[in-house]
ROSE-4610 file (N, C-alpha, C; in Angstrom, 1 decimal, always signed):
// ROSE-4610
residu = [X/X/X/X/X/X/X/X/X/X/X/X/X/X/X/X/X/X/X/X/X/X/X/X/X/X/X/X/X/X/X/X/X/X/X/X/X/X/X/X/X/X/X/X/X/X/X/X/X/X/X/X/X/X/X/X/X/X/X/X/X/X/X/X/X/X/X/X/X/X/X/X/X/X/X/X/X/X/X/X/X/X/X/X/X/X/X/X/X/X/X/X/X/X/X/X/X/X/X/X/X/X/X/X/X/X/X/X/X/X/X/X/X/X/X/X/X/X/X/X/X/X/X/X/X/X/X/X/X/X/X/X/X/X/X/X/X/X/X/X/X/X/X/X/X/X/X/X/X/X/X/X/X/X/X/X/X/X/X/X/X/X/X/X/X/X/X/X/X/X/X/X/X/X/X/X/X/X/X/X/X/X/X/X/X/X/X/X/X/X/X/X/X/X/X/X/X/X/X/X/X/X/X/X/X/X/X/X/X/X/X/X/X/X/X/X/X/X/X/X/X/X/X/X/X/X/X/X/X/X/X/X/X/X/X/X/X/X/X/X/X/X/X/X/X/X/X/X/X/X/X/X/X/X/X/X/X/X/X/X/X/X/X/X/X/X/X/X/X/X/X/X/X/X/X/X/X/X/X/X/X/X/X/X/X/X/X/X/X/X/X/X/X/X/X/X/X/X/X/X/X/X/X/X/X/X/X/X/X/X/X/X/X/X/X/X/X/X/X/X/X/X/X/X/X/X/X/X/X/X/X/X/X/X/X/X/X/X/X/X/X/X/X/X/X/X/X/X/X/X/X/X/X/X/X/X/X/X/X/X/X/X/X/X/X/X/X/X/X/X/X/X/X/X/X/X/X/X/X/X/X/X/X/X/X/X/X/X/X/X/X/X/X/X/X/X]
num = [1/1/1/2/2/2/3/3/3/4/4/4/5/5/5/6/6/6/7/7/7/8/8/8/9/9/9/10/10/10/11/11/11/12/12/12/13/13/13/14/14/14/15/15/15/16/16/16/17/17/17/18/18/18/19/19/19/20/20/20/21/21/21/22/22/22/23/23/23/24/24/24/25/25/25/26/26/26/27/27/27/28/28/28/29/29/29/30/30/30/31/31/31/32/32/32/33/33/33/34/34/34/35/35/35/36/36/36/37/37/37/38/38/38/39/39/39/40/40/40/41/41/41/42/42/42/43/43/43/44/44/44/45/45/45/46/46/46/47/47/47/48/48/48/49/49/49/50/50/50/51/51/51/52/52/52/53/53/53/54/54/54/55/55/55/56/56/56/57/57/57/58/58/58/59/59/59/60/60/60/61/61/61/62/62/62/63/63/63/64/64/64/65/65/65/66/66/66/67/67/67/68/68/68/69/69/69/70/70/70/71/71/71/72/72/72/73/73/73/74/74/74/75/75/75/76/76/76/77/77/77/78/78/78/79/79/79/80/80/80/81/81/81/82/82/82/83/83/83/84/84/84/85/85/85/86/86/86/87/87/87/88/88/88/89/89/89/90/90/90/91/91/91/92/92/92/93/93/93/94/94/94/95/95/95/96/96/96/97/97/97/98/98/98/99/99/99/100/100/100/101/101/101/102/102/102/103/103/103/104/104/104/105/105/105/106/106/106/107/107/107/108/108/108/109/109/109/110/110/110/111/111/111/112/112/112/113/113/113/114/114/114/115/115/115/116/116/116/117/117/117/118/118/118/119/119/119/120/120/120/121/121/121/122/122/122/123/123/123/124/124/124/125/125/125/126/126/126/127/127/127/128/128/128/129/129/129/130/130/130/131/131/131/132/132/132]
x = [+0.8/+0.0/+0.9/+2.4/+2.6/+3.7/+3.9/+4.8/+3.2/+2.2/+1.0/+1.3/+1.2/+1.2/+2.1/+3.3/+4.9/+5.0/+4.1/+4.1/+3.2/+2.1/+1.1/+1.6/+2.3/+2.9/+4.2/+4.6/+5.8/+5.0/+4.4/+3.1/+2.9/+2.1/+1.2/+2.5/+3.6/+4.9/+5.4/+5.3/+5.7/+4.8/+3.7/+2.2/+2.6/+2.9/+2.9/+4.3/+5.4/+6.4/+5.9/+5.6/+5.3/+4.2/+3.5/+2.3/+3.2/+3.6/+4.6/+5.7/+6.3/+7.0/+6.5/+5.2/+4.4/+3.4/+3.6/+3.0/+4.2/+5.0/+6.4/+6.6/+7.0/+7.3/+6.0/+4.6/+3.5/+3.9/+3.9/+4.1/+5.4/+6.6/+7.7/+7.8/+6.6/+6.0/+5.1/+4.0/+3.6/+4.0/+5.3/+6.5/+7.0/+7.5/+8.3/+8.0/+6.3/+5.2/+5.1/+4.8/+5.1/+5.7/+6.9/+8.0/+8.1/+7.5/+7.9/+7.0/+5.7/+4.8/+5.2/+5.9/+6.2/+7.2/+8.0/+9.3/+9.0/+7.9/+7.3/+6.5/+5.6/+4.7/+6.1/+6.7/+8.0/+8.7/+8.6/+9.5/+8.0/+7.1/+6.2/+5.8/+6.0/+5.7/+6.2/+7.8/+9.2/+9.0/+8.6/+8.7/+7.8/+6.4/+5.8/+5.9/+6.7/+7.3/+8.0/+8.8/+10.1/+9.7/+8.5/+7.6/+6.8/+6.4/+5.7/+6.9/+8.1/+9.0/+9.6/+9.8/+9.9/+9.0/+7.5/+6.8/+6.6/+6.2/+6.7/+7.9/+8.8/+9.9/+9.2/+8.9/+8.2/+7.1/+6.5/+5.4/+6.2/+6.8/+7.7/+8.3/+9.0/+10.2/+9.5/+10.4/+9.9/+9.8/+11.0/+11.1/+11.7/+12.4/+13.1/+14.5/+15.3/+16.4/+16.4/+15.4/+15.3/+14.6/+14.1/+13.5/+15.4/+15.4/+17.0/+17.3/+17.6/+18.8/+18.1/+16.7/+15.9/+16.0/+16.2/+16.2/+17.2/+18.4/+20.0/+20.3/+19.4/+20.0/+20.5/+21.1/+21.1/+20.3/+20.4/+19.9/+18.2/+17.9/+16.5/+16.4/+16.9/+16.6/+17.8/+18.3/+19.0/+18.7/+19.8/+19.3/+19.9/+19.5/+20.0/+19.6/+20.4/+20.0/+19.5/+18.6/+18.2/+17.2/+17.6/+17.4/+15.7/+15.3/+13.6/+13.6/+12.5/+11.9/+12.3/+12.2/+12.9/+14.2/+15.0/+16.6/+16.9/+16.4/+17.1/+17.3/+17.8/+18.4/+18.0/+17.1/+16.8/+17.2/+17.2/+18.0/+16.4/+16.3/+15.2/+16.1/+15.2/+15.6/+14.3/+14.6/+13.8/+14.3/+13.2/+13.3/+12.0/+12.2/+11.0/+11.0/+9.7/+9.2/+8.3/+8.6/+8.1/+7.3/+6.0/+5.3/+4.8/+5.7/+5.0/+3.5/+3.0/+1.3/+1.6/+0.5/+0.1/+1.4/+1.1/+2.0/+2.9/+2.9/+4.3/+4.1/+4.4/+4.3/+4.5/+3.4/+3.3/+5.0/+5.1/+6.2/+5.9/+5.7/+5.7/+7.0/+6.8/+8.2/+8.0/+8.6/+8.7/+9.6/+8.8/+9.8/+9.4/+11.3/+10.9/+11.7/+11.0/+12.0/+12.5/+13.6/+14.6/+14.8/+15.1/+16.2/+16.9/+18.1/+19.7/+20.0/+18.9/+19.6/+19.0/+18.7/+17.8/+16.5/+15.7/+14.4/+13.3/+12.8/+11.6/+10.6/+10.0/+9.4/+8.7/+8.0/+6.9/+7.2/+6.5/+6.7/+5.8/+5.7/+4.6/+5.1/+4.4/+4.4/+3.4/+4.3/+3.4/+3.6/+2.4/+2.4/+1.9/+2.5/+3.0/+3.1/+2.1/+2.3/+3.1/+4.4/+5.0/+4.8/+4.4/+4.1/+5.7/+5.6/+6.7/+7.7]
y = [-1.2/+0.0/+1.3/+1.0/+2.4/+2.7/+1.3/+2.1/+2.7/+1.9/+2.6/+4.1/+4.5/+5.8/+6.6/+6.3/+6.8/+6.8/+6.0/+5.7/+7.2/+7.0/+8.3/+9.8/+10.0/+11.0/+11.6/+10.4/+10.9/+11.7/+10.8/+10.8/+12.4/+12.6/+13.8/+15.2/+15.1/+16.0/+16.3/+15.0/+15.1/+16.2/+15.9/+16.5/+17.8/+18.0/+19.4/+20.7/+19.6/+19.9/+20.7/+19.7/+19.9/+21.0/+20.9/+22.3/+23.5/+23.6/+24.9/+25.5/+24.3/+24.4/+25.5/+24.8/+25.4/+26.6/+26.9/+28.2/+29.1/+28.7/+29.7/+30.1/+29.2/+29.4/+30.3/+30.5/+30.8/+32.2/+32.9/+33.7/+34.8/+33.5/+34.5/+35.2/+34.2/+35.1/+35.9/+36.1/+37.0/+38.1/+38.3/+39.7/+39.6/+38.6/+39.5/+40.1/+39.5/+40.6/+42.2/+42.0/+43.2/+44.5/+43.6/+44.1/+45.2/+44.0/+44.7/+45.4/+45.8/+46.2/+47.7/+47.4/+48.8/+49.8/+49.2/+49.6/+50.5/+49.8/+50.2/+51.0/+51.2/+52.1/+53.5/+53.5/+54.7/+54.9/+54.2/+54.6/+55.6/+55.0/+56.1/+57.2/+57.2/+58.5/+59.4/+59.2/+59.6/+60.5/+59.4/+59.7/+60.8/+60.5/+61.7/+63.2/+62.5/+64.3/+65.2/+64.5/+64.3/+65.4/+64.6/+65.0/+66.1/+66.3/+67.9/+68.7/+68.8/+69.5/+70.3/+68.9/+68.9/+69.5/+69.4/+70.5/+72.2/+72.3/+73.1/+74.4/+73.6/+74.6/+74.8/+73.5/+74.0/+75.1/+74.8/+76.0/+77.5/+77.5/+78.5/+79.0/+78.4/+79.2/+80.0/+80.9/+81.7/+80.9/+80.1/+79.6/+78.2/+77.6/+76.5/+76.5/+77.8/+77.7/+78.1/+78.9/+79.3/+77.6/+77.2/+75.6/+74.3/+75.0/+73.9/+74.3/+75.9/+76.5/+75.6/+75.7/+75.4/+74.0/+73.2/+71.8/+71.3/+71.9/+71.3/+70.9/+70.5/+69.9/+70.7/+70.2/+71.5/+71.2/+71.9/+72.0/+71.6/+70.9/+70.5/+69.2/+69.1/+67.7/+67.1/+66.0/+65.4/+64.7/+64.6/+63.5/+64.3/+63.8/+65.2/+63.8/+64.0/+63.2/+63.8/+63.5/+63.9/+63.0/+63.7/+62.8/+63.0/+61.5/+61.7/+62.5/+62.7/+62.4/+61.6/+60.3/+59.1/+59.1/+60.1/+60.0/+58.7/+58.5/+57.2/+58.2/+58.0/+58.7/+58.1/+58.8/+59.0/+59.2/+58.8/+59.5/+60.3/+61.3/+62.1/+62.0/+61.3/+61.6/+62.5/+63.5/+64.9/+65.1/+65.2/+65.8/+66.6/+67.2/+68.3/+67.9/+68.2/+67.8/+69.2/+70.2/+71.3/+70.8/+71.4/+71.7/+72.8/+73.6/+75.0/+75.3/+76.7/+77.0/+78.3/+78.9/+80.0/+81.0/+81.5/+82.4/+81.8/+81.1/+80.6/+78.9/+78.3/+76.9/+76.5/+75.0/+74.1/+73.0/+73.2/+72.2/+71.1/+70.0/+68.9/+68.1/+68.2/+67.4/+66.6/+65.8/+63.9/+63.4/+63.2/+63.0/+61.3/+61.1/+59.7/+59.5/+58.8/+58.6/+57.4/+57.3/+55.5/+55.6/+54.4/+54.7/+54.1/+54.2/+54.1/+52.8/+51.5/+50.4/+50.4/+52.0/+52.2/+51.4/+51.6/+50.5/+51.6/+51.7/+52.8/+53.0/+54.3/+53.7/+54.0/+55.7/+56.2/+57.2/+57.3/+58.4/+59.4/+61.0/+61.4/+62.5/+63.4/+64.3/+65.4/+66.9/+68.1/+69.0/+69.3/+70.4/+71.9/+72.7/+74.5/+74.6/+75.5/+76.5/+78.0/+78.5/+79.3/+80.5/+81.3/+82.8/+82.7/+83.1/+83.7/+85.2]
z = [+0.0/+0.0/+0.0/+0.7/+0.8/-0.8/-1.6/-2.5/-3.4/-3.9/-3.9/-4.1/-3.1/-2.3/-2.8/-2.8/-2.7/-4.4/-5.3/-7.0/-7.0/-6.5/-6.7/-6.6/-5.8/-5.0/-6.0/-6.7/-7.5/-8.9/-9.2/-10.4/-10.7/-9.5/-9.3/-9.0/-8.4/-8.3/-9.5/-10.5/-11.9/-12.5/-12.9/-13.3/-12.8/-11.5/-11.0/-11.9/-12.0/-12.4/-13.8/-14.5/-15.7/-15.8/-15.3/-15.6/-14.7/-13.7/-13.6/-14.7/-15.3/-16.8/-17.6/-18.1/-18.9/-19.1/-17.4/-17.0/-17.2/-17.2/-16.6/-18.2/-19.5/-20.5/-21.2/-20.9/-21.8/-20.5/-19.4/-18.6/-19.4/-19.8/-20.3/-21.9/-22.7/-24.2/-23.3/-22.6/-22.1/-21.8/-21.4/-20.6/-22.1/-22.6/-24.1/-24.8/-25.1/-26.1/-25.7/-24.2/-23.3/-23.7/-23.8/-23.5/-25.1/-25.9/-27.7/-27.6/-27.4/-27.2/-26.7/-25.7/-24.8/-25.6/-26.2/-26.8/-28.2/-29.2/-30.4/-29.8/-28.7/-28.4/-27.8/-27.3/-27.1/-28.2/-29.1/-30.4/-31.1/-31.4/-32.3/-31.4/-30.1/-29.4/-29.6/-29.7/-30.3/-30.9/-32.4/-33.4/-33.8/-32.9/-33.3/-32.5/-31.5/-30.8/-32.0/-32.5/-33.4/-34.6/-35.2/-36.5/-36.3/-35.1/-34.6/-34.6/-33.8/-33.7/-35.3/-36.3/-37.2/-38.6/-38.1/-38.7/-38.1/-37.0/-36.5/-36.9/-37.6/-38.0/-39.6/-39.9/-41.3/-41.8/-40.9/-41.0/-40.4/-39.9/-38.8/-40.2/-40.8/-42.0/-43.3/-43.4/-44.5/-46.0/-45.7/-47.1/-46.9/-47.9/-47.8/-47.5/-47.4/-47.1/-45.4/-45.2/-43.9/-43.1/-43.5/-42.8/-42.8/-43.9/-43.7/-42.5/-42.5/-41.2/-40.0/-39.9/-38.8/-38.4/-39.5/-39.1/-38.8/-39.6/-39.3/-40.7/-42.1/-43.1/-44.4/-45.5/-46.3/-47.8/-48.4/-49.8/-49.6/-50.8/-50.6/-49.5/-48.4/-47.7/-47.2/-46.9/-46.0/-44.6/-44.3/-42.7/-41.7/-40.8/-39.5/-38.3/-36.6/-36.0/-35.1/-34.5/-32.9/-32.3/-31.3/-29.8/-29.3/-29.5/-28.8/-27.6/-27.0/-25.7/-24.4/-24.8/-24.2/-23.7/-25.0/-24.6/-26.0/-26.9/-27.7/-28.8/-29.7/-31.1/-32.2/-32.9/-34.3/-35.3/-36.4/-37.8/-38.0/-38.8/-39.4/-41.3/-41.7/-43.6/-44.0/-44.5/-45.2/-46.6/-47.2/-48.5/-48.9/-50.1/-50.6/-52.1/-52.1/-53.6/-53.9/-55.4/-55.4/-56.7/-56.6/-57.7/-58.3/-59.2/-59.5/-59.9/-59.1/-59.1/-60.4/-60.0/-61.0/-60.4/-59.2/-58.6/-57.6/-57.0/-56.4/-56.6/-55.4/-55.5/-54.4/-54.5/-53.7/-53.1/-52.0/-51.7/-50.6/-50.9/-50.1/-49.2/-48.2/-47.1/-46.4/-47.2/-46.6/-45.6/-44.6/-43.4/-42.8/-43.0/-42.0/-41.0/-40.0/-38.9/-38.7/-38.3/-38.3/-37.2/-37.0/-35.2/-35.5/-34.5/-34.7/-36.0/-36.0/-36.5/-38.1/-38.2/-39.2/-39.6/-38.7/-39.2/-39.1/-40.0/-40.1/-38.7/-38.4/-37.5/-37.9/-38.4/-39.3/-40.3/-41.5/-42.4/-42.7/-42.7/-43.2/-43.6/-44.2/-45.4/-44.9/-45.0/-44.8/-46.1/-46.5/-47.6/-47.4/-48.3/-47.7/-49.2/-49.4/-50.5/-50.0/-50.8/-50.7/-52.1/-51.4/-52.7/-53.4/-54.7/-55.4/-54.6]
């Protein structure tokens, strides 16, 4: 009766073993999803602090040469780096696309933000008509 017992006892420690296993592994995708979750959600916060700052100067400048001074890049566009919110570092890639109007013209500015390992995080585009 008592190996009985002592068979049962190992049995069921086993069982126990094994569903703690299984909690613990389904528990640690649980914190890693988390974890990427949290990380992608601070990188587009970033990014969109980044992209206000970044329009901001756009709307702010007289022209296109005065928005370069303001951003840090030169000519029509380039990359410039700075620092989120967070403290992590960004690349910013800018460029301008002009379409001439009747009397001045439309200019469109494509901005994307990368982070350091260059992996996109978001892209968007502000347009500004400038008088002749």
């Amino acid at each position: 009766m008592t190996r009985r017992r002592s068979t049962a006892f190992y049995v069921e420690c086993l069982l126990l073993t094994v569903f703690l296993l299984a909690l613990t592994a389904v528990l640690a995708q649980l914190f890693s999803a988390a974890r990427t979750q949290a990380l992608e959600a601070r990188r587009l916060t970033d990014a969109q602090r980044l992209a206000q700052d970044i329009s901001e100067e756009w709307y702010a400048a007289a022209d296109e040469t005065d928005f370069c001074q303001l951003a840090g890049v030169d000519g029509d566009g380039g990359e410039v780096t700075r620092t989120g919110p967070s403290g992590e570092d960004y690349l910013l890639r800018l460029y301008t696309i002009q379409e001439p109007e009747n009397y001045g013209r439309t200019v469109t500015l494509h901005l994307e933000v990368l982070t350091e390992e260059r992996e996109s995080v978001c892209s968007l585009e502000f347009v500004r008509y400038w008088p002749d």
